[in-house]
N, C-alpha and C positions, 0 to 999 in steps of 0.2 A: 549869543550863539544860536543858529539857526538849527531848529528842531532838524532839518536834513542833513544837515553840516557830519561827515562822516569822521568815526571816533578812531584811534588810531589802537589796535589790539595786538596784545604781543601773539608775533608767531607763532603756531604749530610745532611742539618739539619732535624732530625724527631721531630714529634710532640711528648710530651709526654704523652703519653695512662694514662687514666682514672682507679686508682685502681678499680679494682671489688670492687661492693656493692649491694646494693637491686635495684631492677629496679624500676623507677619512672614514669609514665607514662605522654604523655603530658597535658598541661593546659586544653586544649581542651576536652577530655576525662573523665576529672574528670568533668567539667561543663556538659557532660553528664550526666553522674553519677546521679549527685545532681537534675538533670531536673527530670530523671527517679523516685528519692526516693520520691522527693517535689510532682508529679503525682500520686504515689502510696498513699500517705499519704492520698491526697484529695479524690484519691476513696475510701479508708477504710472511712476517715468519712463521703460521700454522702451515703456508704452502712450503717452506721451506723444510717444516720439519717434517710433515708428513713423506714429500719426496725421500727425505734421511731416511726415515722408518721404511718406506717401501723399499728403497737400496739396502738398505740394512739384511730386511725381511729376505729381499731374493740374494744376496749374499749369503744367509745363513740356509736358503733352500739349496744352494747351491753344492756349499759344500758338504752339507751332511744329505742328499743326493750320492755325492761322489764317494763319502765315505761307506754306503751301504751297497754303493756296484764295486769298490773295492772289497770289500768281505765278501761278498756273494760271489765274486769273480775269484778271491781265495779262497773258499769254501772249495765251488766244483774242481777247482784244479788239484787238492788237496782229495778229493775224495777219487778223482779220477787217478791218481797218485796211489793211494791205498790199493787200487783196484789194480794197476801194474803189480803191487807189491805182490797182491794174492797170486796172480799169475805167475808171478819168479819163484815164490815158493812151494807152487804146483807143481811146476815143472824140477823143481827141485828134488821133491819128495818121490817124484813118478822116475827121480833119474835112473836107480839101479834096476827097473823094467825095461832102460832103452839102452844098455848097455849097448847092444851089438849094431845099434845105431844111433851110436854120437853125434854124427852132424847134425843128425833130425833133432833130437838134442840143443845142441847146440844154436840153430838157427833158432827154435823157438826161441832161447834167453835172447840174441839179437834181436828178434822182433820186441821184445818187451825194454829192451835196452833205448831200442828207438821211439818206443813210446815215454817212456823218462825224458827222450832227448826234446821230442816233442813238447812234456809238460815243462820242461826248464826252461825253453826256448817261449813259451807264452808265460811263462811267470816274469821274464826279464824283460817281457814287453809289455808290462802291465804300465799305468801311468798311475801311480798314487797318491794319494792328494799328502801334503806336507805333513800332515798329522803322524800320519805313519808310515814316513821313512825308512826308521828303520825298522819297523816291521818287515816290510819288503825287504831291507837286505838282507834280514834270518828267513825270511823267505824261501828268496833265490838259493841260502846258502842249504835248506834243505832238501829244496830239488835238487842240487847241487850234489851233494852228498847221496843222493839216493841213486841218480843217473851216475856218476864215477864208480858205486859198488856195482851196480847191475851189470855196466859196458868189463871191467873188469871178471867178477865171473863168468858172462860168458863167453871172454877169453881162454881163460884158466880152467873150463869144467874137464877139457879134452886130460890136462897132464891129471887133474882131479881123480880120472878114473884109470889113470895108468899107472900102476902100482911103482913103478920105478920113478915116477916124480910125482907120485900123490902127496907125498910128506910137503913139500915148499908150496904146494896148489893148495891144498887146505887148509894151513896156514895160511896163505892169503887170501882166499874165499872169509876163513874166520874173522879179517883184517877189515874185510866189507863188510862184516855182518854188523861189526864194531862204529861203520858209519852208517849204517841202518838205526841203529840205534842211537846214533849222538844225531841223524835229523830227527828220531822223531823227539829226545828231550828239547833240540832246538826248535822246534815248531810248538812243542807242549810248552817250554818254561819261557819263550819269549815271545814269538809271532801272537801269537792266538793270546794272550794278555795286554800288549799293546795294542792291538786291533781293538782290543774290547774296552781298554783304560778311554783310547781315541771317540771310539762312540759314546763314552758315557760322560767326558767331557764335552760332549756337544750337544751333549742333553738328549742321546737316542739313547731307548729302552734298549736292554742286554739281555735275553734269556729267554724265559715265558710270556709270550706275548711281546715280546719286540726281536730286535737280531739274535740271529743265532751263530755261532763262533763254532766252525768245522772241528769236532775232533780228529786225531789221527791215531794208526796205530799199524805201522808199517813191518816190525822185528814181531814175528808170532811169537815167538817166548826164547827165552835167553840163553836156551840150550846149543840156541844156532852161534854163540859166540867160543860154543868150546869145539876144537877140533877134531878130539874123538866123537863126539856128539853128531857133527856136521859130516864125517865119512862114513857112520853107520848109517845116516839118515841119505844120503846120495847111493849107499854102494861101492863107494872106495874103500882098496884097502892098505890101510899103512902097515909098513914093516916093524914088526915087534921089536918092541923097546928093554934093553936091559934094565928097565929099570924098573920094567912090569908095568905100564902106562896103560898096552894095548892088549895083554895078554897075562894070563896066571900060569905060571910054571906047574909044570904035570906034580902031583902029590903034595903040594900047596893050599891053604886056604885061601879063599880071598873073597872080602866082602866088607862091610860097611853097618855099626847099627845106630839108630836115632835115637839119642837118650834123653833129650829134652829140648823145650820150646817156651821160651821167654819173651815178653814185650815190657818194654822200660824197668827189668827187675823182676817181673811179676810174671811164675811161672805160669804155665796156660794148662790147663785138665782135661784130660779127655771128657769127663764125667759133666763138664757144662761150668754153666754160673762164671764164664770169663766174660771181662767188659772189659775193652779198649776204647782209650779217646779216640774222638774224630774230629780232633782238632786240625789234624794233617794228614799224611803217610805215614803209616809207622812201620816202625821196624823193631824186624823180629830175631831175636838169636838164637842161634841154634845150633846142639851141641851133639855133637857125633862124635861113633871112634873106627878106626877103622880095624876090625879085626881080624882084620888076616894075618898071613904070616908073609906077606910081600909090602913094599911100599906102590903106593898107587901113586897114578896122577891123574892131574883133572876129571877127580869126583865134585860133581855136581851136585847141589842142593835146591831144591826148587820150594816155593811157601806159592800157594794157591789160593784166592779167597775169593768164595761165590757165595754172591748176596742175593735175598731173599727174590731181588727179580731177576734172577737168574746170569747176573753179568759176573762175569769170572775176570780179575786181575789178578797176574801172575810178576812174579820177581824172583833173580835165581842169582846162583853166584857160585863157583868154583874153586874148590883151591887145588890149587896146581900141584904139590906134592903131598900125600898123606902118610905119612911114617907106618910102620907096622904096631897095634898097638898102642896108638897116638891117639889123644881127644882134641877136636877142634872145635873153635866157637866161632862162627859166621855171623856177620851183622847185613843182614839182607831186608832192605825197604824197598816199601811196594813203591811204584811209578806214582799212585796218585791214592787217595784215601776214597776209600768205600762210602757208599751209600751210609746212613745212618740209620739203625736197625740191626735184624739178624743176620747170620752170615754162617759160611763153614771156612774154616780154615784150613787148609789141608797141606803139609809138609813131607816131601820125600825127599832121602838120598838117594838117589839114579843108579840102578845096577852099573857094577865096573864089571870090565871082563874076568870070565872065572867065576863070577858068583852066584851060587846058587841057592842060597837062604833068603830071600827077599820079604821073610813075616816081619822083620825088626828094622827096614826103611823105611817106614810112611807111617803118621801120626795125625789124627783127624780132631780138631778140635770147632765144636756150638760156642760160637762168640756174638756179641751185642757191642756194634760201636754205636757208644754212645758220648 
């Protein structure tokens, strides 16, 4: 063999190449991927929920907004309301100086009539947000009820002071004073607590330092529901009653004296050291007789109480026939419960006609609701 003679060597081993296909990217890469999409996901739903939260947010600005221009919007019209009232009663009290000019009279109650008409007519245009519904229909039904007695007396003031139809005219002035009084329990025991139940499910503060809920107090005191009460007080005069209602027969006694004063049982001293709950209103009985020698009607009882800051709540009550010689016990509760503290209590029977001893009506009692 020839030292140049070429050797025969095996081949060169190659790998063998990968047929073409779709390119696959590495591991790595795709766990990018998925980092990016799983990111993206979570800010679509923080944007999502935030959006919720800010709809949410001016939804709830919204409506408790509207719920505080609804009370605020009840409030003035409720106090503008009271402020008619004072003016009917004005003109009520000044009636028997305008005797000898009724229309003038007269006109004045229309002008105050049409001031009612005017607050009824913007309470019924109020737009209330759903919470308090029916707040606004006890509402409206107190305007309601205040504007009907007003437009009614002064219809009825003229026969009022005309002796030969003052009996059926004051009677039905009495009839108004009677919806005087049922707006204002309907504006105290339902308006004005659902108003206040609605803000404070909406999470707005009620009282000091947040809304304030309009009081009312339209009926100045409850003498104006008895009808002798309301013709001495105008200047009418009713025709005397057989039965002794309006008048004492000549050589006759007549009069009335207060023998005591109770609250739940527990008599009251004049001497002090009484404590009553202030859990509510309470009520107080009271026990009179009537000593005359006639029967009476519609003697009046009135219970008085003025608390240490000076605010006086009044509650009265009538009974319509008192025998000669008779004792009665009256259950008369105040409208609303006192302050908590000291207080005076003060209790009269109302001169009837004819009576002239008035030292043993009135009974003054130092109480502490506590």
């Amino acid at each position: 063999m020839s030292f140049f003679d070429e050797t025969d060597e095996p081949p060169p081993t190659r790998r063998a190449r990968r047929p073409a296909g779709p390119g696959r990217r590495p591991p790595s890469e795709q766990q990018v991927i998925l980092v990016r999409r799983a990111v993206a996901g979570v800010a679509i739903l923080v944007v999502i929920i935030v959006l919720a939260v800010g709809v949410h947010s001016c939804q709830v600005s919204s409506r408790n907004s509207a719920l505080r221009s609804y009370n605020a919007n009840v409030g003035s019209l409720i106090q503008r309301s009271d402020s008619t009232g004072s003016q009917l009663f004005s003109e009520l009290a000044s009636a028997s100086s305008k005797t000898s000019n009724i229309s003038s009279l007269q006109q004045d109650l229309f002008t105050a009539s049409q001031s009612a008409a005017s607050e009824l007519g913007q309470a019924e245009n109020l737009s209330p947000p759903s919470q308090v519904s029916t707040a606004q229909q006890n509402f409206v039904l107190t305007l309601s009820l205040r504007h009907n007695g007003i437009a009614d007396i002064a219809n009825r003031i003229q026969q009022a002071l005309n002796r030969s139809t003052a009996t059926d005219a004051v009677q039905s002035i009495a009839t108004d004073m009677q919806e005087f009084l049922a707006s204002d329990v309907v504006y105290t025991t339902q308006t004005a607590p659902e108003i206040a139940a609605a803000l404070h499910a909406a999470g707005i503060a009620v009282g000091q330092g947040g809304e304030t809920i309009q009081p009312t107090s339209f009926l100045p005191d409850f003498g104006w529901l008895s009808p002798p009460t309301i013709a001495s007080r105008i200047g009418a005069s009713l025709p005397a009653s057989a039965t002794g209602g309006t008048s004492c027969p000549s050589g006759d006694t007549c009069g009335d004296a207060l023998n005591s004063v109770s609250v739940a049982g527990v008599p009251l001293s004049t001497g002090g050291a009484n404590t009553i709950p202030a859990s509510g209103p309470p009520t107080f009985t009271v026990n009179f007789t009537n000593g005359g020698q006639v029967t009476e009607a519609d003697v009046t009882v009135q219970v008085s109480v003025t608390t240490s800051s000076g605010t006086t709540i009044t509650a009265q009550k009538v009974q319509t026939s008192a025998g000669a010689g008779q004792t009665y016990n009256l259950e008369i509760q105040l409208p609303k419960a006192p302050a908590t503290g000291s207080a005076q209590v003060t209790v009269t029977v109302e001169k009837v006609p004819g009576e002239a001893n008035l030292a043993n009506n009135t009974m003054q009692f130092p109480v502490t609701f506590d």
